[in-house]
TIMAR-32696 format. One line per field, with one value per residue (C-alpha): residue number from 1; residue in three letters; z, y, x. Coordinates in pm, whole numbers, padded with zeros to 5 digits. Layout:
N
zaza = [NUM;...]
sevo = [ALA;...]
w = [Z;...]
v = [Y;...]
u = [X;...]
This chain:
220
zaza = [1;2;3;4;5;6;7;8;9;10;11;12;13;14;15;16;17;18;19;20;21;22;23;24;25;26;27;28;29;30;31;32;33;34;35;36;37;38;39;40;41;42;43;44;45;46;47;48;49;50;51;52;53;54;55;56;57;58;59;60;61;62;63;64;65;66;67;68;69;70;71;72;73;74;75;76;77;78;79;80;81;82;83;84;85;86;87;88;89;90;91;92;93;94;95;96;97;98;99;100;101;102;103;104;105;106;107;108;109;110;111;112;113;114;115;116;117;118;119;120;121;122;123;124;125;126;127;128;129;130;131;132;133;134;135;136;137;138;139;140;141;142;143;144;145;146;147;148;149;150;151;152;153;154;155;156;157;158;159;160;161;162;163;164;165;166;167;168;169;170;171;172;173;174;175;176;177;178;179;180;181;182;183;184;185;186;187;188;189;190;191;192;193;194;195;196;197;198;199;200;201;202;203;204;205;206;207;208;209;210;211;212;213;214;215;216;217;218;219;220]
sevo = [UNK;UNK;UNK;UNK;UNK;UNK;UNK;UNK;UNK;UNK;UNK;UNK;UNK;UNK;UNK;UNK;UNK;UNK;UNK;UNK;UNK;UNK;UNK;UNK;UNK;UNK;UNK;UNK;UNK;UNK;UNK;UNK;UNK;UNK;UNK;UNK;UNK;UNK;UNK;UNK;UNK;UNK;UNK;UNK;UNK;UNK;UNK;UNK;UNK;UNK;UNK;UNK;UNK;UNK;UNK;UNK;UNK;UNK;UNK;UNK;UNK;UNK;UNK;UNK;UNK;UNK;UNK;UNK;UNK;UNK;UNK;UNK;UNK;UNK;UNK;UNK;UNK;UNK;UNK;UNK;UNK;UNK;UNK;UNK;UNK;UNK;UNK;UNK;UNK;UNK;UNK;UNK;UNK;UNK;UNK;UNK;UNK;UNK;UNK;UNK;UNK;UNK;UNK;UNK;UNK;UNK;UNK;UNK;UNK;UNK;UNK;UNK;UNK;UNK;UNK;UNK;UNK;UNK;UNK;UNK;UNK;UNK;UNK;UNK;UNK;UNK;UNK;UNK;UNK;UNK;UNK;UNK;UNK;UNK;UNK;UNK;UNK;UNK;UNK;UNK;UNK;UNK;UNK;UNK;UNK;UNK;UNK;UNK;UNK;UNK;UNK;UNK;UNK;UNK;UNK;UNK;UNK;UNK;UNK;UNK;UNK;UNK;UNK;UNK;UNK;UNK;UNK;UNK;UNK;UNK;UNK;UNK;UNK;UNK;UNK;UNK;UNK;UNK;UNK;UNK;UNK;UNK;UNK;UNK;UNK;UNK;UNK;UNK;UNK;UNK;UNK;UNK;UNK;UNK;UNK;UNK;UNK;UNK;UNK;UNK;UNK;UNK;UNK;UNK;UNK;UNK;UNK;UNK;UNK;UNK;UNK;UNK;UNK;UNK;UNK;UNK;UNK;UNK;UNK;UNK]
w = [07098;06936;06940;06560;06361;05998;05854;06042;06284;06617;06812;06571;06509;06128;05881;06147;06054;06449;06766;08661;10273;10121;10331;10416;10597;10672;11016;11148;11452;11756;11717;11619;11543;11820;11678;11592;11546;11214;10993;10713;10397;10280;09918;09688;09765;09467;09238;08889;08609;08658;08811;08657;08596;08520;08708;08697;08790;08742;08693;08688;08518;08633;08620;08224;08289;07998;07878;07663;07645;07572;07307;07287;07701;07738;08112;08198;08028;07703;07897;07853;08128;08261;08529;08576;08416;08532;08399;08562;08376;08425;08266;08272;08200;08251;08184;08347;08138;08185;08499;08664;08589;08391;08255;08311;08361;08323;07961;07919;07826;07504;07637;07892;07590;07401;07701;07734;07360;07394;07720;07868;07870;07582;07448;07357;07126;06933;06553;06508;06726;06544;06649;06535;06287;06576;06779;06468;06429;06817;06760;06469;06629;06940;07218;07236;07188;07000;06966;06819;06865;06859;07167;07441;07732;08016;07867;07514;07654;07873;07558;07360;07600;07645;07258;07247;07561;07380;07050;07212;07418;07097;06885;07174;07375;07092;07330;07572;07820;07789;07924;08016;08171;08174;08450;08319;08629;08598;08984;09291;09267;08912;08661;08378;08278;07959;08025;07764;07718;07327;07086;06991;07414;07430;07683;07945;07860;07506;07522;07232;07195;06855;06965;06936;07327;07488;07786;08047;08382;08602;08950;09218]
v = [01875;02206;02398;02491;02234;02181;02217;02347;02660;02571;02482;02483;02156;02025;02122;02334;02689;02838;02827;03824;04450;04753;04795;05177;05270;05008;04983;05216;05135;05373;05545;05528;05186;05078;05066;04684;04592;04482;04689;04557;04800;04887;04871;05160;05108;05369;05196;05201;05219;04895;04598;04369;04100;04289;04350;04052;04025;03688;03651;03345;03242;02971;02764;02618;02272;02087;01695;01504;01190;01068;00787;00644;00587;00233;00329;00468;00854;00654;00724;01044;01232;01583;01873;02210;02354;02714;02876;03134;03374;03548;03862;04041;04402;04621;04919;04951;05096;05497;05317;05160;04820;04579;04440;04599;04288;04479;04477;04072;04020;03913;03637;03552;03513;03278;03037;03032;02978;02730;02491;02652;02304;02126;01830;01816;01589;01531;01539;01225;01031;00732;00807;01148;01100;00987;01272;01482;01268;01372;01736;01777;01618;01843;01549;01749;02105;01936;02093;01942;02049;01895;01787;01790;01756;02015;02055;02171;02350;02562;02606;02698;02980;03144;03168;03358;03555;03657;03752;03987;04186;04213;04336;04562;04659;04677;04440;04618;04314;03954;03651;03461;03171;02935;02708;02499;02310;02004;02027;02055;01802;01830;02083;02165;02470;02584;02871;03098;03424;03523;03639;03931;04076;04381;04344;04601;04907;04907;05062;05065;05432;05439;05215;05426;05419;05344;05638;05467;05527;05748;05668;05981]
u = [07494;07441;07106;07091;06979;06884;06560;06276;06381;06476;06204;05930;05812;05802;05482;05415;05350;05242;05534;06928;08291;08325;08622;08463;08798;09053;09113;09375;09630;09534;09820;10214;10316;10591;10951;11006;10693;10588;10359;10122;10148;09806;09782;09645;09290;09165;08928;09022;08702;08585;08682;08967;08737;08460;08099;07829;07474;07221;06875;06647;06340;06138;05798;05867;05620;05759;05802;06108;06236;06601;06523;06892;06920;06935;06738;06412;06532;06425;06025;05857;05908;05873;05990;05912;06262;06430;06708;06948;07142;07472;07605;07917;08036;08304;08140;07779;07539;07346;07172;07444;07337;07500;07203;06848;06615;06297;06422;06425;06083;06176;06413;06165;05893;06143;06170;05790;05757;05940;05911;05592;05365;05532;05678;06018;06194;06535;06519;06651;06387;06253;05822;05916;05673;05395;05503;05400;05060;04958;05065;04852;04577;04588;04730;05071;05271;05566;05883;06158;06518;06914;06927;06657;06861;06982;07337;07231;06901;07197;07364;07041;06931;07294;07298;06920;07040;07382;07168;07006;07227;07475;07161;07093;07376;07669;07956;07933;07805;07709;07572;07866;07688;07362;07252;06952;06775;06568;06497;06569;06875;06937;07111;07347;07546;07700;07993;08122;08233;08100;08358;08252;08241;08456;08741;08826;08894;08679;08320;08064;08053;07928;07654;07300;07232;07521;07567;07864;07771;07947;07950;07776]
């Protein structure tokens, strides 16, 4: 399932108006290799810019207390039922930014206030579930904090947070990094991950230097 849906904005529930060996020296025979014996050749060890696949960090967020139910499971998913969800994010970069990070995670609040907005003691349901309109009923009269989405489970939740992570680092950071993947967990037994790199993620050897902000930087 996809996160968007039509109608009401995601999340927001309907007629309702409030809602991250260095090898220091390789080891170095004693001295002069004995003729016949067989030497190893050491490749180049210099490091170019950045690695080939690119830098990563993660960061998780945890302690969302939330409810849902899966209305088409012919088993006991059709139930409401609840966990206490986390979510782990990771980014990727091939250029690290003026800090040398490739994301700063002091500046997530904003993500971190989206996934409280939105599974932080509430009730989550699809938009296509037949009491929808009780669901509604108990919201209004203060029994639940209904929000109503696509899809409700792990998977598209995964899905849902990589696309409000990836909106903001493209507002914010011009391509020059990403969140490449979202692990959604359930608990302690139980998760889902959605994987993709965004389209619009520079490749290596492009930076955003017309980006207001962007400073690459350069290692001491």
């Amino acid at each position: 399932g996809r996160p968007a849906m039509h109608g009401p904005r995601e999340g927001v529930p309907r007629r309702l108006d409030s809602w991250r060996h260095a090898t220091d020296g390789l080891l170095q025979p004693p001295g002069p290799i004995p003729a016949g014996t067989m030497s190893l050749a050491v490749p180049d060890m210099a490091e170019s810019s950045s690695p080939p696949n690119g830098y990563s960090c993660s960061k998780s967020f945890e302690g969302f207390p939330c409810s849902h139910r899966q209305w088409r499971h012919p088993g006991h998913c059709r139930f409401v039922h609840g966990y206490s969800r986390s979510f782990t994010c990771w980014f990727r970069a091939h250029q690290l930014d003026a800090h040398g990070f490739v994301v700063d995670f002091s500046s997530l609040s904003a993500l971190r206030d989206q996934l409280r907005q939105q599974f932080d003691h509430t009730f989550l349901v699809n938009a296509d579930d037949p009491l929808l309109d009780t669901w509604q009923r108990l919201h209004d009269e203060g029994a639940l904090d209904l929000r109503v989405m696509t899809n409700v489970g792990m998977e598209a939740s995964a899905h849902l947070v990589w696309q409000w992570a990836n909106a903001l680092l493209r507002e914010r950071e011009g391509g020059r990094c990403c969140c490449q993947r979202v692990e959604a967990r359930e608990n302690a037994l139980n998760a889902a991950c959605f994987e993709a790199l965004p389209g619009w993620f520079l490749p290596c050897g492009h930076r955003p230097d017309n980006h207001a902000g962007y400073q690459p930087w350069e290692a001491p």
